[in-house]
C-alpha positions in Angstrom: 169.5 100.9 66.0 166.8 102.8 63.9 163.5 103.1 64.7 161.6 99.5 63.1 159.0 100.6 61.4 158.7 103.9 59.0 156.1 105.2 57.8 156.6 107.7 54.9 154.0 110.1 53.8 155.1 111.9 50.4 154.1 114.8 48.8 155.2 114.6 45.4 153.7 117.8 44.2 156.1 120.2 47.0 159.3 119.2 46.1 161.8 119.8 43.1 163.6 115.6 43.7 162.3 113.4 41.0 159.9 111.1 43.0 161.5 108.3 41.6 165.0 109.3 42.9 163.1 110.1 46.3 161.6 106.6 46.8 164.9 105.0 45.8 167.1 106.9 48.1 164.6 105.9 50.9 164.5 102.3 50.3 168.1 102.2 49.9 168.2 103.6 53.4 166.3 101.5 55.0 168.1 98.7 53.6 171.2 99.7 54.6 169.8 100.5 58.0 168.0 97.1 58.8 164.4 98.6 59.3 161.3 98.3 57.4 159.4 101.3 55.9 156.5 101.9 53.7 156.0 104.9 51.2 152.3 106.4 50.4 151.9 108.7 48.0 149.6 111.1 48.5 146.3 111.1 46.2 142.9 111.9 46.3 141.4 112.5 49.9 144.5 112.8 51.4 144.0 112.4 55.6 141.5 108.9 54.6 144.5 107.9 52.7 147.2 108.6 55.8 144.9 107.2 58.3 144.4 103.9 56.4 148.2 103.5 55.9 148.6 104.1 59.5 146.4 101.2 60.8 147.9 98.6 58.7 151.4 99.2 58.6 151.5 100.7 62.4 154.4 102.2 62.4 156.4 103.9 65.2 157.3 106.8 63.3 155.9 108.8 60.4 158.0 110.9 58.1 156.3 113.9 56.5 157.7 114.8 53.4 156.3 117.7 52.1 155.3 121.1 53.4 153.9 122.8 55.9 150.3 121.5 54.4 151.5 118.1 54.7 153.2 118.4 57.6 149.9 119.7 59.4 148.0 116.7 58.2 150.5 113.9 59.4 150.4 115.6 62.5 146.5 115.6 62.4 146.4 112.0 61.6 148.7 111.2 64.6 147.9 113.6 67.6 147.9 112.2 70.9 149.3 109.0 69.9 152.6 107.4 70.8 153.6 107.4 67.0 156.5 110.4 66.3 156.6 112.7 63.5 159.7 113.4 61.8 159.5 116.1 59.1 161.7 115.8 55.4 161.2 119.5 54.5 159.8 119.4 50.7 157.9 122.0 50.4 158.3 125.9 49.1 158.8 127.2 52.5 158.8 124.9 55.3 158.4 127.1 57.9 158.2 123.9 61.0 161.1 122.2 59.7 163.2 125.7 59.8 161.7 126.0 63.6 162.5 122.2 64.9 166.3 122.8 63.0 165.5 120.4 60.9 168.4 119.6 58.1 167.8 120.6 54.4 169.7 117.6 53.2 167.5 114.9 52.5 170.6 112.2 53.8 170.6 114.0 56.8 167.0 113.8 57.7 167.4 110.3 57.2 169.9 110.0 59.6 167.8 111.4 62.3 165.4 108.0 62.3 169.0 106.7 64.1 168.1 107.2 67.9 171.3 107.3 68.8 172.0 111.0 66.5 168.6 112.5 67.5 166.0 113.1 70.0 162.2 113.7 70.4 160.1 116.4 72.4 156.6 117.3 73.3 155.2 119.7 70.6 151.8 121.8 71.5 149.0 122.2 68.7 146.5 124.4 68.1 142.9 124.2 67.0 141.2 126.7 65.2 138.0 126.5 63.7 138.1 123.1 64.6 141.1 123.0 62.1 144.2 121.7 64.0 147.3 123.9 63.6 151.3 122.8 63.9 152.9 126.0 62.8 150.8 129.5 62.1 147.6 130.5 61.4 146.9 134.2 60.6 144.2 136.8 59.1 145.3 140.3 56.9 147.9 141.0 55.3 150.1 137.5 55.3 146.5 135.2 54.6 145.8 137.6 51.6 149.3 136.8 50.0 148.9 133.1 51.0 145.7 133.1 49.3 147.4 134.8 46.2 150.1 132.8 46.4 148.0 129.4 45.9 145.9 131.1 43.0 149.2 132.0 41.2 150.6 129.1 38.9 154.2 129.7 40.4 156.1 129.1 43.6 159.2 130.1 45.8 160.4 133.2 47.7 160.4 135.5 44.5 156.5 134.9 43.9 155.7 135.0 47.2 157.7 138.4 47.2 155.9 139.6 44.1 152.1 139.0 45.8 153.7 140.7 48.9 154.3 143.8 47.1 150.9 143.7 45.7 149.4 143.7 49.2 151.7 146.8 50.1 150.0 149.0 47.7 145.9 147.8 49.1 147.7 147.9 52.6 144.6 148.1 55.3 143.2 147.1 59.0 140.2 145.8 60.3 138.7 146.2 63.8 139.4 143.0 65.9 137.3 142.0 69.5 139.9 139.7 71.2 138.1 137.2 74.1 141.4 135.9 76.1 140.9 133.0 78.3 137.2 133.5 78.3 137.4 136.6 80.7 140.0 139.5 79.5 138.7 141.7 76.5 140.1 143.6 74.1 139.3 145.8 70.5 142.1 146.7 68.5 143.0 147.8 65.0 145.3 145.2 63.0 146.9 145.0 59.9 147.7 141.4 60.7 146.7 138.6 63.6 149.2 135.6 63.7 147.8 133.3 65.6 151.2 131.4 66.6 152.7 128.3 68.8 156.3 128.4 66.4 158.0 131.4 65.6 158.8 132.2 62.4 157.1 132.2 58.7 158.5 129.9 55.9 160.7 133.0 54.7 162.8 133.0 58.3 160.7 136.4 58.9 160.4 136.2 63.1 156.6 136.8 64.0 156.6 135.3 67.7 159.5 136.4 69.1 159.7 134.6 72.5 157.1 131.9 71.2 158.0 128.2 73.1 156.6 125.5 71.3 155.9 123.4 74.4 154.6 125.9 76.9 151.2 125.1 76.7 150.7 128.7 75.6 150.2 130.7 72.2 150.3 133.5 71.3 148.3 136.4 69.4 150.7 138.7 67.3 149.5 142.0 66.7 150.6 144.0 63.7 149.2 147.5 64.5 148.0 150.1 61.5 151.4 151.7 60.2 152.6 154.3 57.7 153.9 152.4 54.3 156.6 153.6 54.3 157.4 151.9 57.4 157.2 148.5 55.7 160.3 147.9 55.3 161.8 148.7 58.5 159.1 146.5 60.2 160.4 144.2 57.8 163.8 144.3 58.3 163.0 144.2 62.7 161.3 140.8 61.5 164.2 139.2 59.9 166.7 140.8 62.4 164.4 139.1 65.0 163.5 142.6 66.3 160.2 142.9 66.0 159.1 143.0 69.3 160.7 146.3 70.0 158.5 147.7 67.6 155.7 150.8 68.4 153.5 148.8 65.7 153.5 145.2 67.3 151.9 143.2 70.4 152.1 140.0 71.8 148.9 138.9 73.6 149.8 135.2 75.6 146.8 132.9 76.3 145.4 129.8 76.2 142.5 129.9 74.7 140.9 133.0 72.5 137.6 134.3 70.3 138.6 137.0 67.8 135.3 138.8 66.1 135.6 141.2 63.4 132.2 143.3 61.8 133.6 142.1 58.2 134.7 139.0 56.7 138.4 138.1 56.9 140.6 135.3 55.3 141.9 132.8 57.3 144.8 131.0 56.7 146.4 127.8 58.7 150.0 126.5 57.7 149.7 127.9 54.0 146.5 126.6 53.7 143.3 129.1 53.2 140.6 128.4 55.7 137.9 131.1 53.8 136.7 134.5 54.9 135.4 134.3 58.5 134.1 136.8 61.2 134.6 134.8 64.1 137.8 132.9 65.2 137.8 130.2 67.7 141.8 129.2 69.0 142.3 127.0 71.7 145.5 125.4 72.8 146.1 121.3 72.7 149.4 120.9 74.7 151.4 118.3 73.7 149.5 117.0 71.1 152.8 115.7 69.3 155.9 113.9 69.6 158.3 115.6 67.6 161.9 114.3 66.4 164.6 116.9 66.4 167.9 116.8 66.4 170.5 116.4 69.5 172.0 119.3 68.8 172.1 123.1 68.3 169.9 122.7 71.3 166.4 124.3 70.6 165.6 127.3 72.5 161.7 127.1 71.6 161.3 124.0 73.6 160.8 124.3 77.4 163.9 121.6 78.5 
């Protein structure tokens, strides 16, 4: 027995599937599957748009099909609700559907609507800014080749490789003030913050080691000033999920934070840029979401 009513929200614009072919291989699905769903396209003025397909078809579950953009926007629209999120990964990275083990295979996300072949968990958010976060928000050196990256008229791994090595040759740090929990204090020098409730970027690079996704916790990942030529072996420990060991990194665990900085810095939340900022306001929502995943590999970033 599937879940009776889907919602789909669709993000033509991410993915390389002809949107016709997408619709009808949904429909055909549901069909098939004896449960009604509706498909919005996403236009103009996106989250009205989501919100207004949400109160009149009501559904009991709504299917993100996009990226990590879209994803954080369904999840937005349906925070602290009893609707679940499921997520199609569409997009040039998706980075939340990689951490929840989400299948590639368009069938096989399908498939996961089927109660019976999946399950659902608790999922903490963040807000920064008073922008709400599902994956990872960071300022330096990743933000400047996110913003690149959505300048540039191309997409994929190779030009988000390209801006990286751009960034390498203007590598740099600003002087962060870090407020934990409204009481500890600390001033560091950073190439990068990640501000981070998931683990890893879109490009399976491990930022948040130990990061749980439920914990009611986030962290703040500190890349410290390095030589260059170091860059690839941090680089490496990141994709060999080593990073932690690291002289150059630091994970600071709270639940709330203000990070100040003497000069502006770009802000970026799930591949989206926020603008240049001084001050940075992160405070954890715990259990914002429900979350379908499937049964199995079991997820170790969920507390069970």
């Amino acid at each position: 027995m599937f879940y009776q009513k889907t919602l789909f929200i669709i993000n033509h614009k991410s993915g390389k599937t002809q949107l016709k072919d997408l619709e009808k291989n949904i429909n055909i699905h549901a069909q098939q599957n004896g449960y009604d769903c509706c498909l919005y396209i996403i236009g103009n003025n996106p989250l009205n748009g989501i919100l207004k397909s949400i109160e009149y078809f009501e559904p009991d579950v709504v299917v993100a099909v996009g990226g990590d953009g879209t994803v954080n926007m369904v999840a937005s629209a349906i925070k602290f609700t009893a609707i679940k999120l499921l997520i199609i990964p569409y997009g040039s990275a998706n980075g939340m559907a990689k951490e929840l083990n989400i299948p590639a295979n368009i069938a096989d996300c399908l498939e996961l609507l089927n109660p019976r072949k999946a399950t659902f968990k608790n999922l903490d958010m963040l807000l920064i800014n008073g922008k709400n976060v599902i994956h990872l928000a960071d300022v330096g050196l990743n933000a400047r080749i996110v913003y690149r990256f959505q300048k540039g008229k191309t997409r994929g791994m190779l030009s988000y490789a390209k801006h990286l090595l751009s960034e390498i040759l203007l590598l740099g740090y600003k002087k962060f003030t870090i407020t934990l929990n409204d009481n500890t204090v600390r001033t560091l020098k950073a190439v990068s913050l990640t501000f981070a409730n998931a683990s890893r970027y879109g490009t399976g690079a491990v930022i948040n080691p130990d990061g749980v996704l439920n914990d009611g916790q986030f962290e703040i990942c500190v890349v410290k000033p390095f030589p260059k030529i170091k860059i690839f072996t941090l680089a490496l420990q990141m994709f060999r999920n080593r990073l932690k060991y690291s002289e150059y990194f630091e994970v600071l665990q709270c639940q709330k934070a203000v990070v100040r900085t003497s000069k502006k810095t770009t802000l970026q939340y799930d591949g989206e840029v926020f603008g240049d900022v001084k001050e940075i306001k992160i405070a954890m929502q715990k259990h914002a979401l429900q979350v379908i995943v499937p049964v199995l590999p079991i997820n170790p970033r969920f507390v069970h």
